[in-house]
Structure formats: structure tokens, C-alpha cells
TORMARFI-878026 format. One line per 2 residues: number of its first residue (from 1); their letters; for each residue z, x, y of C-alpha. Coordinates in nm, 3 decimals, decimal comma. Each point is the difference from the previous one (the first is absolute). Example, Ala and Ser with C-alpha at 12.3 -4.5 7.8 and 13.67 -1.06 7.14 Angstrom:
1 = AS = 0,780 1,230 -0,450 ~ -0,066 0,137 0,344 .
***
This chain:
1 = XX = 9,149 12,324 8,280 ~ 0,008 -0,337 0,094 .
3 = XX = -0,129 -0,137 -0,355 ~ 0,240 0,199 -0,127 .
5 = XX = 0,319 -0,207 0,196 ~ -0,229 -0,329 -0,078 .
7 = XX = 0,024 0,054 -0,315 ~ 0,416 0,066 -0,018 .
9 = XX = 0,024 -0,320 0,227 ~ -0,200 -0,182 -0,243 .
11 = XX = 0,185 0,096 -0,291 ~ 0,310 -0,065 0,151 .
13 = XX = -0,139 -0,346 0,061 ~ -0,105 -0,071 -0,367 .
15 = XX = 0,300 0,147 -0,175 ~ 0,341 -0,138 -0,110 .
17 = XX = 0,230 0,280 0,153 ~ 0,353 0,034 -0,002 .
19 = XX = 0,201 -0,072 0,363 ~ 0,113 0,386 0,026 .
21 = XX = -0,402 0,109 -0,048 ~ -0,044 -0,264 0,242 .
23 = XX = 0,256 0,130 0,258 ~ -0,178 0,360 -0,073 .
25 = XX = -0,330 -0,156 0,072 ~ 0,068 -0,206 0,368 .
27 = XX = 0,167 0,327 0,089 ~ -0,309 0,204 -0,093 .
29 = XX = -0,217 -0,245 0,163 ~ 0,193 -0,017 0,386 .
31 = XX = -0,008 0,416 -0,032 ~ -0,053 0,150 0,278 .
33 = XX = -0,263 0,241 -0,234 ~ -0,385 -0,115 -0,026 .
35 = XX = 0,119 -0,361 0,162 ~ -0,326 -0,021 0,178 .
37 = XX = -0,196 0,058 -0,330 ~ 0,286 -0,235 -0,208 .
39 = XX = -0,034 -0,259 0,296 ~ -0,405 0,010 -0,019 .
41 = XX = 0,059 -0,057 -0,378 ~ 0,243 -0,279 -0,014 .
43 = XX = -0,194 -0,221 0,266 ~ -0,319 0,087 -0,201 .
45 = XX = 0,108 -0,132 -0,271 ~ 0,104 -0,294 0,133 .
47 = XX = -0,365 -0,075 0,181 ~ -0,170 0,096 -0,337 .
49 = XX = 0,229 -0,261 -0,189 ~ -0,280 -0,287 0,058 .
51 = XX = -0,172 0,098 -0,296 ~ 0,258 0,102 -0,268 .
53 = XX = 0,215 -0,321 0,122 ~ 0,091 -0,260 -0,312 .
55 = XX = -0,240 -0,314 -0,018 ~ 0,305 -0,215 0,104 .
57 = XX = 0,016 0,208 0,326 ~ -0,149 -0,192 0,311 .
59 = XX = -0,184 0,183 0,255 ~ 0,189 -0,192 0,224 .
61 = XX = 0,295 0,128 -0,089 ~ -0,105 0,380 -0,021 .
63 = XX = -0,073 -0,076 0,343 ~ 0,329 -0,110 0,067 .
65 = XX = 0,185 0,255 -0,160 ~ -0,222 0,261 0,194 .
67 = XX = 0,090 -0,176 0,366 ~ 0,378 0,028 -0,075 .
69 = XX = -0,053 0,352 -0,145 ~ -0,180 0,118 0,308 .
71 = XX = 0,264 -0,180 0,231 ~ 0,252 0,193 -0,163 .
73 = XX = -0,219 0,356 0,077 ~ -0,110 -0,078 0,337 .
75 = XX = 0,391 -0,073 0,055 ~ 0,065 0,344 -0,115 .
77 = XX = -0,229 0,177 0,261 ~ 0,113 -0,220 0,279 .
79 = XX = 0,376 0,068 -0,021 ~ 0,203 0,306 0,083 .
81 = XX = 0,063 0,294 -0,203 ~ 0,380 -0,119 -0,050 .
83 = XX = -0,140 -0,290 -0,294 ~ -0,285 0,166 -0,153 .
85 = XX = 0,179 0,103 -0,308 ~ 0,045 -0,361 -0,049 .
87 = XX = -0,304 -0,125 0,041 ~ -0,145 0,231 -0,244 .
89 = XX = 0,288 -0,070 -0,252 ~ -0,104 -0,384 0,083 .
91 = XX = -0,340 0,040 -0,026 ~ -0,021 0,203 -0,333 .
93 = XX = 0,214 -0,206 -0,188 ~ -0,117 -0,340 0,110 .
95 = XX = -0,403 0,105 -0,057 ~ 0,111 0,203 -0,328 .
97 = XX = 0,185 -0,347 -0,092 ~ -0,344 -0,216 0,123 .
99 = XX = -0,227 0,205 -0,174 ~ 0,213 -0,002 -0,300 .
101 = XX = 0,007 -0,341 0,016 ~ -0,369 -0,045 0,000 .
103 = XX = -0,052 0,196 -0,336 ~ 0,265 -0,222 -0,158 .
105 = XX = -0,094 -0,234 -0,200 ~ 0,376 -0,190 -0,003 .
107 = XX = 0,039 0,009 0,371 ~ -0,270 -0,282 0,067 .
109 = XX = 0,232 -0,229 0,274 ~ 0,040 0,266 0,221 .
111 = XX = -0,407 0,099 0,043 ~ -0,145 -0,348 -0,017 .
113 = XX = 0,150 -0,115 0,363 ~ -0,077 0,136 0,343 .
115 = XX = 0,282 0,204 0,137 ~ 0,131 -0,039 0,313 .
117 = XX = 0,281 0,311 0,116 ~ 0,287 -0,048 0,206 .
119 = XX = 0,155 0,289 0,155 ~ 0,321 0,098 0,169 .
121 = XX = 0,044 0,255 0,254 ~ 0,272 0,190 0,017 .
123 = XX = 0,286 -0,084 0,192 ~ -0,104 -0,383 -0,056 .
125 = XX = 0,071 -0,263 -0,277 ~ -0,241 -0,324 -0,038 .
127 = XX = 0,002 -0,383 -0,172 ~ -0,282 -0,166 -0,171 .
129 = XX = -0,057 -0,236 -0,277 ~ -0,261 0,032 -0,272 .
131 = XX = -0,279 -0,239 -0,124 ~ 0,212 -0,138 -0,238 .
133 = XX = 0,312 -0,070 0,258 ~ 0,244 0,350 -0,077 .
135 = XX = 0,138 0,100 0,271 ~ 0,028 0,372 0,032 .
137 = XX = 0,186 0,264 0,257 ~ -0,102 0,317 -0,007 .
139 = XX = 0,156 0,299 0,124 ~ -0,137 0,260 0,209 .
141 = XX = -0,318 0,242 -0,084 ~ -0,036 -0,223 -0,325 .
143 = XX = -0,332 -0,133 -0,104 ~ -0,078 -0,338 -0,194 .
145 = XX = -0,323 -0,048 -0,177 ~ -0,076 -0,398 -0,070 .
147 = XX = -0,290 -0,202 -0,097 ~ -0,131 -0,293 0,223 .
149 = XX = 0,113 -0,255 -0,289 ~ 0,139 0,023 -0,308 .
151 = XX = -0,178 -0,063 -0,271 ~ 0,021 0,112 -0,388 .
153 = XX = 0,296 -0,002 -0,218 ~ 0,228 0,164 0,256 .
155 = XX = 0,027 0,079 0,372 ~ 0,016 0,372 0,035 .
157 = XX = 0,057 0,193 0,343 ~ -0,031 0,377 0,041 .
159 = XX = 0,341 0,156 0,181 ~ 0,059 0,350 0,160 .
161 = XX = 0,328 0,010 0,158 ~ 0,302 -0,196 0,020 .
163 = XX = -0,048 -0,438 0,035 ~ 0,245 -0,299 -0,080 .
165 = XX = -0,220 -0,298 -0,182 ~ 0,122 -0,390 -0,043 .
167 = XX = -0,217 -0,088 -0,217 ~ -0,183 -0,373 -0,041 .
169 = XX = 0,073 -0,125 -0,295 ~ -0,286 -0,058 -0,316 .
171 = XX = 0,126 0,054 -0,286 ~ -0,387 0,004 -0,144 .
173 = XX = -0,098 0,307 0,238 ~ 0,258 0,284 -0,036 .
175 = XX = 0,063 0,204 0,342 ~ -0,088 0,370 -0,070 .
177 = XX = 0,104 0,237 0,254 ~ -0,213 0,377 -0,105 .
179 = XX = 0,138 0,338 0,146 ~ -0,237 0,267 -0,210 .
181 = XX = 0,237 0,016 -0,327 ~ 0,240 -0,276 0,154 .
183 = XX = -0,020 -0,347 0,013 ~ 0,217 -0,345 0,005 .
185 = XX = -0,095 -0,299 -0,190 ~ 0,164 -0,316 0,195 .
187 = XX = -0,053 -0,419 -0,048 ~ 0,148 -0,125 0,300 .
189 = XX = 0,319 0,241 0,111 ~ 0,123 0,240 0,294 .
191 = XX = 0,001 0,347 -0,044 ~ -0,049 0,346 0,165 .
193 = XX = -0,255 0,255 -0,100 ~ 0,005 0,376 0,104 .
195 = XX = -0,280 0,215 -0,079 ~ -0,069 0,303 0,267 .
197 = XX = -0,282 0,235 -0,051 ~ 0,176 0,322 -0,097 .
199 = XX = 0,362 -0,143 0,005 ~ 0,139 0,107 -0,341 .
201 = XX = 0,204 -0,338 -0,091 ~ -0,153 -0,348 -0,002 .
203 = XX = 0,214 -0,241 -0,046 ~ 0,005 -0,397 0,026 .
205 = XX = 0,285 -0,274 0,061 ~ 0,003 -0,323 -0,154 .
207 = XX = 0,187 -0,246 0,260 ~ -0,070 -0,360 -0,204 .
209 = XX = -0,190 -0,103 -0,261 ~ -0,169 0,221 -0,246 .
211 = XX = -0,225 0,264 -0,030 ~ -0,160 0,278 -0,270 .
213 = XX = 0,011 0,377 0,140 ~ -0,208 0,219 -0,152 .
215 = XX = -0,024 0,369 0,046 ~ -0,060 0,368 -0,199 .
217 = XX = -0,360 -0,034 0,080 ~ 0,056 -0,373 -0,100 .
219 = XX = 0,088 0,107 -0,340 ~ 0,362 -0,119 0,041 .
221 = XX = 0,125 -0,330 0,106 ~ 0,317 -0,177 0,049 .
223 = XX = 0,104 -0,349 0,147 ~ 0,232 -0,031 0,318 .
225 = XX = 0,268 -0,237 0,076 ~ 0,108 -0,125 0,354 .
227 = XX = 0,158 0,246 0,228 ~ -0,096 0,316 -0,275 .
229 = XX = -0,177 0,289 0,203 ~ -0,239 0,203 -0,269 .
231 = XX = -0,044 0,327 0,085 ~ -0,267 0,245 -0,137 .
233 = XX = -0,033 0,409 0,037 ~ -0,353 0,117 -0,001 .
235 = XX = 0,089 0,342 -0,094 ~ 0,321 -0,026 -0,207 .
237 = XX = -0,103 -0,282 -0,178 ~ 0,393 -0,117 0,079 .
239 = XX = 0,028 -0,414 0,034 ~ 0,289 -0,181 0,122 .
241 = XX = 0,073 -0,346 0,068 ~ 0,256 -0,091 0,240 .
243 = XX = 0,170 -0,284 0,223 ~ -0,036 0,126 0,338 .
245 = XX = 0,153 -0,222 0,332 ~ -0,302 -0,246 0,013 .
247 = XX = 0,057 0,035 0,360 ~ -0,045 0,384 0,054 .
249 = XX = -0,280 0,008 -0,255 ~ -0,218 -0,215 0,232 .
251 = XX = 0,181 0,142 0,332 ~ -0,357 0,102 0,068 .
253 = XX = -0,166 -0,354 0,036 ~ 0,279 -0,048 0,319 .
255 = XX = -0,099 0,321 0,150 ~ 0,292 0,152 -0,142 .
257 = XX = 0,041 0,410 -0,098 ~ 0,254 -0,010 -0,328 .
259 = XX = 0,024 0,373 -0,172 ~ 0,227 -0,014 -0,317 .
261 = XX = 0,083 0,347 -0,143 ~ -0,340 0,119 0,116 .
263 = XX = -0,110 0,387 0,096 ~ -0,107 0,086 0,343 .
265 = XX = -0,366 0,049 -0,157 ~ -0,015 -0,330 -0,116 .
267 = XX = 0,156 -0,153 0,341 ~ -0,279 0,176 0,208 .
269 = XX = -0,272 -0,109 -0,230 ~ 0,197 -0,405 0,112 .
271 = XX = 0,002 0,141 0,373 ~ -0,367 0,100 0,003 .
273 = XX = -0,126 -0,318 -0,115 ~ 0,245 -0,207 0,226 .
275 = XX = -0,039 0,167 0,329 ~ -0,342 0,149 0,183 .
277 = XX = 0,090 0,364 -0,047 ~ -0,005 0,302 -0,241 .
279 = XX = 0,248 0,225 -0,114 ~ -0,059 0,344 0,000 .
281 = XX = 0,271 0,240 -0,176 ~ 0,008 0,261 -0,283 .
283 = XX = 0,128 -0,114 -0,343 ~ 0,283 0,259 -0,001 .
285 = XX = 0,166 -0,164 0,280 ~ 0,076 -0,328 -0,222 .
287 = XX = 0,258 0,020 -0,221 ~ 0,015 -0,214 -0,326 .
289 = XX = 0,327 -0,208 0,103 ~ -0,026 -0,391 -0,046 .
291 = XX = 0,090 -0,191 0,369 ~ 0,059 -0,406 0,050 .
293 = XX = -0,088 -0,139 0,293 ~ -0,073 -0,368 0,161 .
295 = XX = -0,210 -0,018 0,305 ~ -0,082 -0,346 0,175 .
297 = XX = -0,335 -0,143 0,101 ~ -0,146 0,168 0,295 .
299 = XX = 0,236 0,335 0,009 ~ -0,223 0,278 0,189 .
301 = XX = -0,084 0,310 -0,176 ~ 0,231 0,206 0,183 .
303 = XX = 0,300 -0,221 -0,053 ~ -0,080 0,014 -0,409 .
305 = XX = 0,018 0,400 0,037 ~ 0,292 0,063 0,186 .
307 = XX = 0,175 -0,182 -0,263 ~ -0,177 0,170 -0,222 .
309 = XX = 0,059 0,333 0,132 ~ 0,409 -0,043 0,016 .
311 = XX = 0,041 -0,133 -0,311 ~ -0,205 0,265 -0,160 .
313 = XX = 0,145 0,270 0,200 ~ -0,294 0,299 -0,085 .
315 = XX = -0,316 -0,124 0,221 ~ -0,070 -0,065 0,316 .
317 = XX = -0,348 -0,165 0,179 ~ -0,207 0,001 0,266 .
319 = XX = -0,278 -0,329 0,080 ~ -0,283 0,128 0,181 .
321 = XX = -0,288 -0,210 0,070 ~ -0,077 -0,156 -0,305 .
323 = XX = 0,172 0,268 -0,272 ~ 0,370 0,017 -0,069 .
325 = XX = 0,086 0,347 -0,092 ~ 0,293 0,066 -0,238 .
327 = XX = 0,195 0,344 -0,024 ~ 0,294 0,178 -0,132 .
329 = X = 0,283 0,052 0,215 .
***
């Protein structure tokens, strides 16, 4: 049996597949069904990779995509219940992505340096600045994957989750910014990247300078101008481009909470990467309707749900411990 998922894994790996066979296949993979057999499988395949690994592939750097790989899985078993979804969503697609990359003979600038992996927790937001002097702010439960230096034709990075990037200019080594079958293409510009495991939309803000978007499992691309948000559904297929308030769209580097037209589903999934607690509640009890709202920088939990709760006018909640329950009224 677990040849048998080795095998999928491995095809999945090898093959050019479409983004809706790829959605089909991460959700397949974090099933509940045969996980310990699929888990077995997938980490398997990763410690047999040694010997089917491209010439150009440096045992050093196997060895340093392992480390961050098993980082990322003992994180999963030492956290509570309330983020394991994520993790595995996390995990999949960043060692589906890894492994991809390692049987591709185009992707050589992302294998041929050590990795290092930054990671946000949630409820906090971090600076740093990369080898080649970009700064980057990244928001909570994101992860950044980035060589020790630079070196090739480009300087690639490896994002999962939401981070703002000024990037140093060099015109002779593009910035490449890869989220699975979404990535930026920058010189030396500000913009904002968003890229959650399992979020439907990715989308990416151009705030000066210039930069390539390319998306549709990287089959389509287009070029952004300053203050033009692109937007990109996963499922529909649907892409917009718009000129958001260049201050709400980065609300979230100042701590801020800004919810345009947004449905409570999509405000909790905000909430539970903001704050330290999960929200427990049947789907029925959300209705579809599209709220605004503008919260400041350190506004408690309970002060973002009462206003939430009168303005909606059909739920109420309860925070207990570390769980917020919602319910009809």
C-alpha cells in the first residue's frame, strides 16, 4: 500500500499538471484517509531522492532542503490541534514544490544554494533583509524559503503566506518571488505578495517600480504598474486588476485589521491567523453577506467580535480558553 501512494506522489512530482488537478491532489494528500500510509510515502520519497537527484544537485543542498523539511514536520507534531490543518497544507505544498523542483531541469537557482527558512508564528509579524540587501516583512504564519547567497542568473526565494519585499536593486539578477504556480519577477521595486496555502485568491500589489506577475500554473503572465493590485482565482480562473487604497492594502504591515466587502468565512480565516485562538462554528451559521470593517493595531479579540456581532446582527460568541465559539442567535 505504501508503494502504491509512492508511486502517485512520484508521479505527481514528475508531471506537468494543471492547478485544479493540483488543488485535487494537496487535498487528497492532507486527507484525513490512509494519512499515516500517504505521510510514510511522501517523506520516503523524499529520503530516497539521494539517488534519483539531477547531477547539478549538491548533497549539500539535499541536506538542506531535508533540515527545513523536517523543521516544518517536527513543527507540526509540536503544536496544538487548532493549526494542524495548516501545517499539513504547508508542508505538502512546499515539499511537493521542493521535490518538483529537484526533477526540473529549468529550476536550477533555486536547488543549487543552501536554504535557510524563516517562519512566522501566528499572531506575530517579523523584519529581515536578505543576502543580497531586500528587505522583507512578513506577515503572520507565512514561511520564506532563501538561499545563503545569491548566486546564478537570478535570486529566487520560496514564499507561503502573505510578505511585503523592497527589493535591492540589480538589474543583472532579476528578483523571483515562487508561490507553487505563482510567482513575481522584480529588479529593484516594492511590492506585496500573498500566497496562503489553501486560500483560493493570490494576489500581489505593485507599490513602485516594476514587476512581471505570472500565474495559471505560470502559463499566463502580465506586467504591473505602481499602485495596481493583481488578483488571481485558483478555482474560477477569474483575474482582476485593481487600484486599491495603498494604505489599507498594506494595513497589515502596521498591525492593522482592514476587511473590504469580505464574508465572515474569509474574516475568521484573517482572525485565526492574527490572534492565538480557533474558531469553532458550523458553516450554516455564516451567511454569505459582504461586511467592511477597520480595526486598529492591538484591538483584543473580543473587542473585534462584538463589533462584529452587531453589525452582523445573526451570531453571537463565546471565548473560552483558547477557542472562540460562534453561534446563531
Amino acid at each position: 500500500m505504501e508503494n502504491y501512494f509512492n508511486k502517485i506522489i512520484e508521479l505527481f512530482v514528475k508531471s506537468d499538471v494543471s492547478t485544479s488537478s493540483q488543488d485535487e491532489f494537496y487535498r487528497w494528500l492532507i486527507g484525513e484517509k490512509f494519512s499515516v500510509e500517504k505521510e510514510k510515502a511522501l517523506y520516503g520519497l523524499w529520503d530516497n531522492l539521494k539517488e534519483g537527484t539531477p547531477a547539478e544537485t549538491s548533497t549539500q543542498t539535499q541536506q538542506s532542503l531535508h533540515d527545513v523539511l523536517k523543521k516544518i514536520k517536527q513543527r507540526q507534531r509540536g503544536t496544538n490541534v487548532r493549526f494542524l490543518r495548516f501545517w499539513q497544507v504547508s508542508a505538502a505544498v512546499l515539499l511537493i514544490a521542493l521535490l518538483s523542483a529537484l526533477y526540473s531541469p529549468s529550476n536550477k537557482t533555486l536547488v543549487n544554494a543552501d536554504l535557510i527558512e524563516q517562519y512566522v508564528p501566528v499572531a506575530e509579524m517579523t523584519r529581515l533583509t536578505l543576502p543580497d540587501g531586500t528587505e522583507v516583512q512578513m506577515n503572520s504564519t507565512t514561511t520564506l524559503l532563501y538561499p545563503e547567497q545569491f548566486t546564478g542568473e537570478s535570486r529566487s526565494v520560496y514564499l507561503l503566506g502573505e510578505a511585503n519585499f523592497k527589493v535591492a536593486k540589480n538589474e543583472k539578477q532579476p528578483f523571483i518571488v515562487k508561490s507553487n504556480d505563482f510567482q513575481v519577477t522584480a529588479l529593484g521595486t516594492e511590492f506585496n505578495m500573498k500566497a496562503y496555502p489553501g486560500d483560493s485568491t493570490l494576489s500581489a500589489i505593485l507599490l513602485s517600480g516594476s514587476v512581471e506577475v505570472r500565474f495559471n500554473n505560470l502559463a499566463s503572465a502580465l506586467i504591473l504598474k505602481p499602485s495596481e493590485q493583481f488578483t488571481y482565482n485558483r478555482q474560477t480562473k477569474e483575474e482582476t486588476i485593481s487600484h486599491p487604497d495603498l494604505y489599507d492594502a498594506t494595513a497589515w504591515q502596521k498591525g492593522e485589521l482592514v476587511f473590504k466587502s469580505t464574508s465572515l468565512r474569509e474574516i475568521i480565516t484573517v482572525l485565526e491567523r492574527k490572534y492565538p485562538y480557533s474558531f469553532v462554528y458550523a458553516l450554516n451559521t455564516l451567511k454569505d453577506d459582504k461586511y467592511t470593517f477597520r480595526f486598529k493595531d492591538k484591538t483584543s479579540l473580543q473587542e473585534v467580535m462584538d463589533i462584529i456581532a452587531e453589525v452582523s446582527g445573526h451570531i453571537r460568541y463565546r471565548i473560552e480558553d483558547d477557542k472562540c465559539y460562534i453561534l446563531p442567535l
